[in-house]
C-alpha positions in Angstrom: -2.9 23.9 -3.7 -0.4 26.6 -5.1 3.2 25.8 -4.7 4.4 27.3 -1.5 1.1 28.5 -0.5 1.6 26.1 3.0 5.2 27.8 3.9 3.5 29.7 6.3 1.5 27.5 8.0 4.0 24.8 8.7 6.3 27.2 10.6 4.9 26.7 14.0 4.6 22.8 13.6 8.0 22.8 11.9 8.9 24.7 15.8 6.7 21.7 17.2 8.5 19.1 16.0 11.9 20.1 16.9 10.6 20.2 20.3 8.6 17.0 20.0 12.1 15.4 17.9 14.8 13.1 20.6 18.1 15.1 21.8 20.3 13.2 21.1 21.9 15.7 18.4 21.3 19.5 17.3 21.1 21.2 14.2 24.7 23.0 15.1 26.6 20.0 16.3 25.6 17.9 13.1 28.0 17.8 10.7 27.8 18.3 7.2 26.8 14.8 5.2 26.6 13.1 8.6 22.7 12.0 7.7 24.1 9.9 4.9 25.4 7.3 6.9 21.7 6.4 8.0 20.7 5.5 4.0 19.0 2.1 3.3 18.6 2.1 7.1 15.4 2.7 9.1 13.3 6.0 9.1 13.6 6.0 12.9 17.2 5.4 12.9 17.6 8.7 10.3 15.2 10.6 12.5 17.1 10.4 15.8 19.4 13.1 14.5 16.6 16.1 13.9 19.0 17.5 11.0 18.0 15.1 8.6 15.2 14.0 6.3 14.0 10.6 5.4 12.8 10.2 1.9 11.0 7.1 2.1 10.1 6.8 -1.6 14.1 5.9 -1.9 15.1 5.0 1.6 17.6 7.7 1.7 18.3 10.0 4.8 19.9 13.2 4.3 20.4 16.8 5.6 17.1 18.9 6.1 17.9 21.7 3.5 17.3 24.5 6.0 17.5 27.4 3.5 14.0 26.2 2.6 11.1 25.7 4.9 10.0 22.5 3.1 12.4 20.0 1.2 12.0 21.3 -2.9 11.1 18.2 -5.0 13.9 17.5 -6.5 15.5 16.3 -3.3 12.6 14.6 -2.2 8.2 14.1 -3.0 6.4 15.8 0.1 4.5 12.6 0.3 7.4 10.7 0.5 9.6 13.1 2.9 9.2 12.8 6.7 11.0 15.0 9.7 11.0 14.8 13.5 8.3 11.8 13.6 8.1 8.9 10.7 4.4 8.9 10.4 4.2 12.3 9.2 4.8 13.3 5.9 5.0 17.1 5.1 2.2 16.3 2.3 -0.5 15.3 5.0 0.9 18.5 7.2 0.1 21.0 4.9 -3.6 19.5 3.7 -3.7 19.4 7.7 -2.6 23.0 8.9 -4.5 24.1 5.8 -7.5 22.7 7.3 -7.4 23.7 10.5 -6.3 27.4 9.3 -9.1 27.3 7.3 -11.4 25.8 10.5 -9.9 28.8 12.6 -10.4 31.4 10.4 -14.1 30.1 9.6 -14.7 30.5 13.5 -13.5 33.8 14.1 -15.7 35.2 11.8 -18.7 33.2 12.9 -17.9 34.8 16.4 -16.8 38.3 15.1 -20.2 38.2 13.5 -22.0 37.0 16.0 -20.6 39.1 18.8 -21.5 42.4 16.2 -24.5 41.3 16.3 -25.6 40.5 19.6 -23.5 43.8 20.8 -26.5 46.0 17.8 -29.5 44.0 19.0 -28.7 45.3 22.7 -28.1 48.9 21.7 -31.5 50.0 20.8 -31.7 52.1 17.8 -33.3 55.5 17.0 -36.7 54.7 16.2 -37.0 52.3 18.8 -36.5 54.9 20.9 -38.4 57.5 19.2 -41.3 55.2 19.9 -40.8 54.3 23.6 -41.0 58.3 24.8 -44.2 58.6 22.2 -45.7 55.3 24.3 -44.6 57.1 27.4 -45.9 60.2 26.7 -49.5 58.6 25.6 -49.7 56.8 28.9 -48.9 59.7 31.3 -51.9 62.0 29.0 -53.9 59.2 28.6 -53.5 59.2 33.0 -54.1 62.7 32.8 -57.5 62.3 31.5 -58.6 59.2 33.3 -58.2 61.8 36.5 -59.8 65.0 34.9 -63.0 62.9 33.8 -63.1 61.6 37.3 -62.9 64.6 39.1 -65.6 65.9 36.4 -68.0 63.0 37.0 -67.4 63.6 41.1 -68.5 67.3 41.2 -71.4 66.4 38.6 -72.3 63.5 41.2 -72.0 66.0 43.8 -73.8 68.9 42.3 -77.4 66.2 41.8 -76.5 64.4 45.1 -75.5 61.3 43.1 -72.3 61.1 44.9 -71.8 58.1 47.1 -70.7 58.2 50.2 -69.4 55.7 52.6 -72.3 53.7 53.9 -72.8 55.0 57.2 -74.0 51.5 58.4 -70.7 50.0 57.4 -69.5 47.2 59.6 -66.9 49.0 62.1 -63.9 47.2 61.7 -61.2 48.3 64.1 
């Protein structure tokens, strides 16, 4: 992965995990160097204060250098640096939003695509319709016919007394 290429996808868990992150102080109240004290300590004690950064590589807490969006490497390895929750590391976060970017993206083209597609196999095209009024048109001559030879072959029937009639000894029904 390029350097920097995650910036932008850790924003909104970076937002996440200062809501997830304990109260107890704020990035405006902390003072400066006051995640020092916390070094050689626990990654949990460092972390209560969501201003600082826990290297764990060299068990060293410091201030989260918030001109950057990620901590460069020379303060601290990705894999090694953890913020808001210990069993994150910014490493693992990246691969992770990259992933699920990635994931997202990959579905909203599979339903962009599919939607396009359903919404062109509903609108019926030219030709299709070019050939239901030539079917339609075929079926109403084609009636046409049907009732021109039948009124033909009646007044032929009629003319040589072919022509049946109703059977005069019919049962009456009422």
């Amino acid at each position: 992965m390029a350097p920097g290429s995650g910036l932008l996808l850790c924003a909104p868990l970076t937002l996440l995990l200062l809501a997830m992150a304990p109260d107890s102080a704020s990035p405006a109240a902390a003072s400066e160097g006051a995640c020092l004290q916390y070094t050689n300590k626990t990654c949990e004690e460092c972390l209560k204060n969501v201003s600082c950064l826990w290297c764990s590589s060299n068990k060293k807490c410091m201030d989260y250098p918030v001109k950057n969006l990620l901590p460069p490497r020379s303060l601290c390895e990705l894999s090694s640096a953890r913020w808001g929750v210990c069993w994150v590391n910014f490493e693992a976060l990246i691969i992770t939003m990259s992933v699920v970017g990635g994931v997202v993206l990959v579905a909203l083209c599979i339903c962009c695509y599919c939607c396009c597609r359903k919404k062109k196999s509903k609108k019926p095209d030219k030709d299709d319709e070019r050939a239901a009024r030539e079917r339609e048109q075929r079926r109403v001559r084609q009636e046409e016919r049907r009732a021109e030879m039948k009124s033909r072959h009646d007044e032929i029937r009629k003319k040589y007394g072919l022509f049946k009639e109703e059977n005069p000894y019919a049962k009456f029904e009422n």
